[in-house]
C-alpha positions as CSV (number, residue, x, y, z in Angstrom):
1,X,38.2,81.6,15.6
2,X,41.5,83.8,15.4
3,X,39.5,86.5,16.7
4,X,37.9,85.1,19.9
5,X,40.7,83.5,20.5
6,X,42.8,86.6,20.9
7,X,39.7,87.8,23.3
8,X,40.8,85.8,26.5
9,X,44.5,87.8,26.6
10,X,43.2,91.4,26.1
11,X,40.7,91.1,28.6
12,X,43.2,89.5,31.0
13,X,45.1,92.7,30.3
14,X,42.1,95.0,30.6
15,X,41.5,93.2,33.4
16,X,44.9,93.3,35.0
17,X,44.8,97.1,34.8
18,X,41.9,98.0,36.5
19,X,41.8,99.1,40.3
20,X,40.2,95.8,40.8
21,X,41.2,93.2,44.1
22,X,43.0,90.1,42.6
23,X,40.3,88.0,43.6
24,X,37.3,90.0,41.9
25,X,39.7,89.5,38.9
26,X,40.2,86.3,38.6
27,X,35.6,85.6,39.5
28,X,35.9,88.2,36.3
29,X,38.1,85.8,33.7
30,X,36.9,82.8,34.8
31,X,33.1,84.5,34.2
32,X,34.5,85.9,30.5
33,X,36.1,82.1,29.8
34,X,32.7,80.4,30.7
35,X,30.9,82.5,28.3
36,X,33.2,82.3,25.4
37,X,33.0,78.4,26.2
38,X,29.1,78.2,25.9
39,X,29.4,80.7,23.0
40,X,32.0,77.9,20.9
41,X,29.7,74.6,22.3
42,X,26.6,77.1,20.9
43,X,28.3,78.1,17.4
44,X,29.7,74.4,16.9
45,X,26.9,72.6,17.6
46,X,24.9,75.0,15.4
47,X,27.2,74.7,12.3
48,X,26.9,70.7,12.6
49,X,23.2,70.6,12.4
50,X,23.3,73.1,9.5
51,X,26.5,71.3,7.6
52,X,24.4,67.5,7.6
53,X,20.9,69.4,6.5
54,X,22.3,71.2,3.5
55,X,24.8,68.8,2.1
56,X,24.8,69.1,-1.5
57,X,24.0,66.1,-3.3
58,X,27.5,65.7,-4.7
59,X,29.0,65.7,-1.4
60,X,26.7,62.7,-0.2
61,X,27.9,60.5,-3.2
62,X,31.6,62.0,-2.8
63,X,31.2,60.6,1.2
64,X,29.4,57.3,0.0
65,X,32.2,56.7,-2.6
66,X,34.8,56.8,-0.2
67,X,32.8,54.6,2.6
68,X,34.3,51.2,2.2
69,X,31.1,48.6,1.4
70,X,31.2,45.3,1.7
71,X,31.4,43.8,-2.0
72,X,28.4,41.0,-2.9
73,X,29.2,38.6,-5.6
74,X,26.7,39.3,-8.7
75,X,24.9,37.0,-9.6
76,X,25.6,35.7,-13.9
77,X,25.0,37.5,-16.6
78,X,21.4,36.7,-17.8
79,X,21.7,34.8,-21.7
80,X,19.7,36.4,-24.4
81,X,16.5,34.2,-23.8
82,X,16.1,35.3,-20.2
83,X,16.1,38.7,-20.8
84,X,13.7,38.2,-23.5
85,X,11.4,36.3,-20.6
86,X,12.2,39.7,-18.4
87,X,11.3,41.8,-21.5
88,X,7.9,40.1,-22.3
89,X,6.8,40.4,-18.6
90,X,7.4,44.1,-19.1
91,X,5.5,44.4,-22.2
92,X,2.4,43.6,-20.4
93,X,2.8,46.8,-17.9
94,X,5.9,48.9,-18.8
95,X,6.4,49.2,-21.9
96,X,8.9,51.6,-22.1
97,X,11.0,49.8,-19.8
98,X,10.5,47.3,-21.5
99,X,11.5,48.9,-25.1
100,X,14.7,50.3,-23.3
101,X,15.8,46.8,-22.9
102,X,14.8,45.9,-26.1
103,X,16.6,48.4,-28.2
104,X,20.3,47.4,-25.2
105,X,19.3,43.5,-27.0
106,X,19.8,45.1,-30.3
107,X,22.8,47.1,-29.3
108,X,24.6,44.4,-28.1
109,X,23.2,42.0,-30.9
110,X,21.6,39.7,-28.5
111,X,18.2,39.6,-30.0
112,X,20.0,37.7,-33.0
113,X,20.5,34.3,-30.1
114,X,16.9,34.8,-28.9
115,X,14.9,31.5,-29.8
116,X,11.0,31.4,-30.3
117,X,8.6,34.1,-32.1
118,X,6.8,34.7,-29.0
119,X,9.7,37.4,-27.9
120,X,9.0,39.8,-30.8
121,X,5.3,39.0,-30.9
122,X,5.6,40.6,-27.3
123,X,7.0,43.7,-28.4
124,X,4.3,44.1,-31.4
125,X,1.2,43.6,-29.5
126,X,2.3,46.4,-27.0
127,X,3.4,48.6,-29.3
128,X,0.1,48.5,-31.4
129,X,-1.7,48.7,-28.0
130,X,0.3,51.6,-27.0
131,X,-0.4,53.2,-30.2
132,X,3.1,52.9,-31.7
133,X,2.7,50.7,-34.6
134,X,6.4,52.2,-36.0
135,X,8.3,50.6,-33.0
136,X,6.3,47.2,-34.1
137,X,7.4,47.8,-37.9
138,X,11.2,48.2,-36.3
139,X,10.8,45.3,-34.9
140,X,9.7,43.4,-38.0
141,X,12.8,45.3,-39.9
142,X,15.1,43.6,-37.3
143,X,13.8,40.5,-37.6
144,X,14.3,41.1,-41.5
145,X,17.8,42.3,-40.7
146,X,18.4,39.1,-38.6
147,X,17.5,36.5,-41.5
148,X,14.5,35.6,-38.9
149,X,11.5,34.2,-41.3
150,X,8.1,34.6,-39.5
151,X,6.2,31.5,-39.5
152,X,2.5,32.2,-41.6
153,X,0.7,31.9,-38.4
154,X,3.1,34.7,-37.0
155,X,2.5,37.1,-39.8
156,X,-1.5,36.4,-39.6
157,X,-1.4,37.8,-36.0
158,X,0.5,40.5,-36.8
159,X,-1.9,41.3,-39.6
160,X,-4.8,40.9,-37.7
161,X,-3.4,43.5,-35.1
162,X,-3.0,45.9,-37.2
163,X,-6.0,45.5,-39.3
164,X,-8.2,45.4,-35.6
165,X,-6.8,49.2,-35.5
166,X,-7.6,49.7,-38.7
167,X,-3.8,50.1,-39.9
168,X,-4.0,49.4,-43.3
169,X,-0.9,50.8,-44.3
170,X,1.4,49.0,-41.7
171,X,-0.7,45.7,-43.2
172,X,0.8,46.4,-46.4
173,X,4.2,47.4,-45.3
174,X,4.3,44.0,-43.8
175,X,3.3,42.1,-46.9
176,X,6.0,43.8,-48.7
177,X,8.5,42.5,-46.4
178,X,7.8,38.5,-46.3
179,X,4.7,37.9,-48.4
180,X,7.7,36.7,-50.8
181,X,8.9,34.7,-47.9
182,X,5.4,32.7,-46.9
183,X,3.7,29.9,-48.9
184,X,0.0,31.3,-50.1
185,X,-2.4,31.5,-47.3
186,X,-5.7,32.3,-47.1
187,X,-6.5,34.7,-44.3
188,X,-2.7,36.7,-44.6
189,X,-3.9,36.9,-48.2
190,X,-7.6,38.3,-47.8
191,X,-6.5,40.2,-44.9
192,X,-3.4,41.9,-46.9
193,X,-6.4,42.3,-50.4
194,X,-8.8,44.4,-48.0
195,X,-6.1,46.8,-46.5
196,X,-4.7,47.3,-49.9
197,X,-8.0,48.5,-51.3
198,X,-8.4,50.5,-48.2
199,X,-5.4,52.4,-49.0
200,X,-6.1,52.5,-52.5
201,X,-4.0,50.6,-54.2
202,X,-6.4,48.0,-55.3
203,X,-4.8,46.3,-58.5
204,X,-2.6,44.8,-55.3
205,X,-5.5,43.9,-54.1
206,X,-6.6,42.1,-56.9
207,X,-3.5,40.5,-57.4
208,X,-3.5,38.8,-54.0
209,X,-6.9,37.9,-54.5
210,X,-6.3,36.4,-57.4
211,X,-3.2,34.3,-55.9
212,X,-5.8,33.3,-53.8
213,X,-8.1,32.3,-55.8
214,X,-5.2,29.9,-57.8
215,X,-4.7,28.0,-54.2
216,X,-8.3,28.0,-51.8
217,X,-11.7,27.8,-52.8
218,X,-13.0,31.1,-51.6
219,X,-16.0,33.0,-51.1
220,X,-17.1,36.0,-53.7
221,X,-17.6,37.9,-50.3
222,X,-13.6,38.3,-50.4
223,X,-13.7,40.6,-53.8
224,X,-16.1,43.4,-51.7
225,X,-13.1,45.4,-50.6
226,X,-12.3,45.6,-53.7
227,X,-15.9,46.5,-55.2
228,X,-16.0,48.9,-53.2
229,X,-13.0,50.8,-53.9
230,X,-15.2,50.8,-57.4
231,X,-17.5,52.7,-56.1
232,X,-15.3,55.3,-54.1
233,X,-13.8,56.0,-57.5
234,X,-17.4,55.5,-59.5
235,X,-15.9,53.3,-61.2
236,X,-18.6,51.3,-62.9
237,X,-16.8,49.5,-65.4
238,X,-14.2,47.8,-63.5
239,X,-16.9,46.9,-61.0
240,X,-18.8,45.0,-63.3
241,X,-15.7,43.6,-65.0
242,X,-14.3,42.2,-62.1
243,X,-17.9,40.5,-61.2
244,X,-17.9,39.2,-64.8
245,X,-14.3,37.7,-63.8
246,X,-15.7,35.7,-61.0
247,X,-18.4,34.5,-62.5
248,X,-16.3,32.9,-65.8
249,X,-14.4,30.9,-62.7
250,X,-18.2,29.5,-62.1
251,X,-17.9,31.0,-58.6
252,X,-21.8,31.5,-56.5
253,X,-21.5,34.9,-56.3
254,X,-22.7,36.6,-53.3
255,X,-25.9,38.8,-53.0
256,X,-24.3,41.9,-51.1
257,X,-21.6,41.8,-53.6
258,X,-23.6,42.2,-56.8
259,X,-25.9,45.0,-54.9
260,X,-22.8,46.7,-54.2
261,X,-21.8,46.8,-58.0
262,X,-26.0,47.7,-58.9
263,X,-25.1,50.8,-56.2
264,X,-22.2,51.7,-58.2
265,X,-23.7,51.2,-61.6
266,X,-27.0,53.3,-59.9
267,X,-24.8,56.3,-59.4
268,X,-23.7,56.8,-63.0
269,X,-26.5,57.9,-65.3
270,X,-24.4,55.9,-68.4
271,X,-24.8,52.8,-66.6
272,X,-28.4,52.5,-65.9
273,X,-28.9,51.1,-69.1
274,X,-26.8,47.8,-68.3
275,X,-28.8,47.6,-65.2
276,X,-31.6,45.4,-66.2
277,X,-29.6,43.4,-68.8
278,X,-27.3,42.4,-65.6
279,X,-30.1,42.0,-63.8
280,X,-31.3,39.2,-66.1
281,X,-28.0,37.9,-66.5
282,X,-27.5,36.9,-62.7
283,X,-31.2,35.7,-62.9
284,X,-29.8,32.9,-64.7
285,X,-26.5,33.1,-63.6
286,X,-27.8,31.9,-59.9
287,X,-30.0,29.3,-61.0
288,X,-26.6,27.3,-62.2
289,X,-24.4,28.5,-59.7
290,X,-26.5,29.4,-56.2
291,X,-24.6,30.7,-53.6
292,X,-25.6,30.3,-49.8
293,X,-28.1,33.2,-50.0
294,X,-30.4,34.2,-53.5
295,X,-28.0,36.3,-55.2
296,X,-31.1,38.8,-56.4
297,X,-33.2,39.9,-53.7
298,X,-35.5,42.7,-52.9
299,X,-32.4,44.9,-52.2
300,X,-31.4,44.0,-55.9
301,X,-34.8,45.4,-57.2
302,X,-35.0,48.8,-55.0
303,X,-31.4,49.7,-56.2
304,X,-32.5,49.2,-60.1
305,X,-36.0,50.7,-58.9
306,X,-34.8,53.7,-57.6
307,X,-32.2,54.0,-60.4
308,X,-35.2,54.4,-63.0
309,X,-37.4,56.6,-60.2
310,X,-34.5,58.8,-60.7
311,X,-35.1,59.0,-64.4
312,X,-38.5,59.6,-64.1
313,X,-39.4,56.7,-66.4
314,X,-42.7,55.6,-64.1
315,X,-43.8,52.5,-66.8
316,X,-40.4,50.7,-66.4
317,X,-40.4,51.2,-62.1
318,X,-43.8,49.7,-62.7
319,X,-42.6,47.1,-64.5
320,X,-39.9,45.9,-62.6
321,X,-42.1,45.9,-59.6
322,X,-44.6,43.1,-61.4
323,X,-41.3,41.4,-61.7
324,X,-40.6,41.1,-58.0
325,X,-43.4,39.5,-57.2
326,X,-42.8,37.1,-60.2
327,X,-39.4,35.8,-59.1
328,X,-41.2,34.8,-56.0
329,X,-39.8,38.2,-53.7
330,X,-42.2,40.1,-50.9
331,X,-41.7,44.3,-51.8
332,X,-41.4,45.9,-49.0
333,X,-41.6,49.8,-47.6
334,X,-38.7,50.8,-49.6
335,X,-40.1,49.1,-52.6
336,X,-43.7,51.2,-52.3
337,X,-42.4,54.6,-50.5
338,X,-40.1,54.9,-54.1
339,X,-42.8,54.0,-56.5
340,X,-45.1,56.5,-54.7
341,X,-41.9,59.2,-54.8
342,X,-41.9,58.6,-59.0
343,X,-45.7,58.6,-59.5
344,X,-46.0,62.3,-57.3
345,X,-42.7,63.8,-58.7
346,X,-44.2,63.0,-62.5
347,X,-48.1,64.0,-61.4
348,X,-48.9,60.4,-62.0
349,X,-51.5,60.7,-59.0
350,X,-53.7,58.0,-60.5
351,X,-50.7,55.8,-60.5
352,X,-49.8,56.5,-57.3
353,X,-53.5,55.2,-56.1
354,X,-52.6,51.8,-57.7
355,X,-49.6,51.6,-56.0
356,X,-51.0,52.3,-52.5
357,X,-53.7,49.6,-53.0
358,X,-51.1,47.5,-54.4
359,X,-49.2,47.9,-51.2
360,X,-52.2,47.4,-49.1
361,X,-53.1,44.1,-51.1
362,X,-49.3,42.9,-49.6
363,X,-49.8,43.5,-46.3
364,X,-46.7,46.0,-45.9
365,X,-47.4,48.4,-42.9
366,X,-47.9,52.2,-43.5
367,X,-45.1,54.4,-42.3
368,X,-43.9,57.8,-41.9
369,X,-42.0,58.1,-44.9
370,X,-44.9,56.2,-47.1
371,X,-47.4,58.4,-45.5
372,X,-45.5,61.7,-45.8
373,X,-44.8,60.6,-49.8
374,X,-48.9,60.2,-50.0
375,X,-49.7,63.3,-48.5
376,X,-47.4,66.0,-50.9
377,X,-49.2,64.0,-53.6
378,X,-52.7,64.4,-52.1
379,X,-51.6,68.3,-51.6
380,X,-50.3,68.2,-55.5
381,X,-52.9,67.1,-56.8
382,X,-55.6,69.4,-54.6
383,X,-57.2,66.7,-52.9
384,X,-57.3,68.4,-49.8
């Protein structure tokens, strides 16, 4: 600005000294001012336009800082229970916004003033749906922290959110913070048993089973969690100890639990033997103490059946199959296709005629498998 400033003056003087008329020199400045005046409108105008497009950020909060506002009176401070309303609203959509408020509560130690379960049941649910079952095992450890005791039916929905994803860990981490807290209950019990054998720990299992057991009349169904644990360890003995439990409390033993310790007593060579003695055992065992559904069924027989077909022991797996249709039971494709299997694998191709007119006599439909079976013994045995 210093510069073109200083402009007017030395061209007056550049002016002044030319061989120039006086009035040619003064049409000359006033020309030379009117330029540098549309040059300064030009370079202002320009530099305005420039200035308000590439304010820095800072310099737009700087100027809104120092613009005097008019000041609104805020509105109260919300209490604890109506940001938990706000936070349970955000749950449902935004759960991290939601969570951010949350953990503020807990900061402040509002959360301890917050009245009702539904608040914290909130939080759980979305976290489980979210897939962040830790945030929902904070929770719990605040409401531990707090002295807050979960009512039973609070606990039960928890459980059965985390079971529905199949968290059995969080289920027993759960337990292990109130069970000591809750009276017995039935479903928090079974619920807590099953998720415990999941995770292999199945003496806990038992043990809440057994509570249980002390306070509800309950179905044998409840002990398959545990059965089956059994069998992922091949444990035979503690299956069929366990069953023995049940029945000396005179409990109607249920027919999918006592093929599921057969199955595990099937898969040990040692245990075959105590196969049919149990077998006869329950035979009597149900006619005393009947449960909904015939404890032995067909099932029962194919699992011994194929037990002994393994052996190779074709008399006995002809045996037991006169027995099935003496307790009154229909064999069916399983039955036949495994008693064909035995008489082929041991060349018993004589045998293995009786058993297809057997299983023509009983009406049970030729399949693939039965048919295939018939065939590699028709090939064995050259009878093309």
């Amino acid at each position: 600005m210093a510069k073109i400033l200083v402009f007017v003056p030395v061209v007056a003087a550049v002016t002044a000294q030319s061989p120039m008329s006086p009035r040619e020199g003064i049409k000359s400045i006033l020309t030379e001012l009117i330029v540098v005046l549309v040059f300064l409108g030009t370079w202002s105008l320009t530099r305005y336009f420039m200035t308000k497009k590439e304010k820095p950020d800072e310099l737009k909060d700087a100027e809104l800082a120092m613009t005097p506002v008019k000041v609104k009176k805020t509105a109260k401070s919300k209490s604890p229970d109506e940001l938990a309303e706000v936070i349970v609203k955000l749950c449902a959509e935004q759960f991290t916004r939601g969570l951010r408020m949350y953990r503020e509560m807990v900061k402040n130690d509002q959360d301890k003033l917050v009245t009702g379960d539904g608040f914290f049941m909130s939080l759980i649910e979305a976290s489980v749906r979210v897939g962040k079952p830790d945030v929902a095992l904070q929770v719990l450890d605040r409401m531990l922290d707090n002295g807050t005791v979960p009512t039973p039916s609070f606990v039960e929905s928890a459980l059965k959110l985390f079971a529905a994803r199949k968290l059995h860990s969080e289920c027993v981490a759960v337990w292990k913070k109130f069970g000591d807290q809750l009276p017995p209950h039935q479903v928090i019990l079974s619920c807590v048993a099953v998720a415990a054998c999941e995770i292999g720990q199945a003496e806990l299992g038992k043990q809440l089973l057994d509570i249980a057991l002390a306070n509800f009349v309950m179905p044998s169904r409840e002990w398959l969690a545990v059965m089956r644990h059994h069998a992922r360890k091949h444990d035979w003995r503690s299956a069929v100890a366990d069953m023995k439990n049940l029945m000396a409390h005179k409990m109607p033993i249920d027919n999918i639990l006592f093929n599921t310790v057969l199955a595990v007593c099937a898969a040990n060579e040692e245990a075959v033997d105590e196969m049919p003695a149990l077998l006869t055992e329950m035979k009597t065992y149900q006619k005393e103490y009947p449960a909904s559904e015939p404890t032995v069924d067909i099932v029962t027989y194919n699992t011994l059946l194929k037990a002994l077909a393994r052996r190779g022991d074709v008399k006995a797996c002809f045996e037991l199959f006169e027995a099935v249709s003496t307790d009154g039971l229909q064999p069916d494709d399983v039955s036949f296709s495994t008693l064909l299997d035995v008489c082929i694998d041991e060349d018993e191709h004589q045998l293995a005629s009786v058993a297809l007119e057997r299983m023509s006599t009983h009406g049970v439909q030729m399949n693939t498998i039965v048919m295939t079976t018939l065939m590699k013994g028709f090939v064995r045995s050259k009878r093309l």
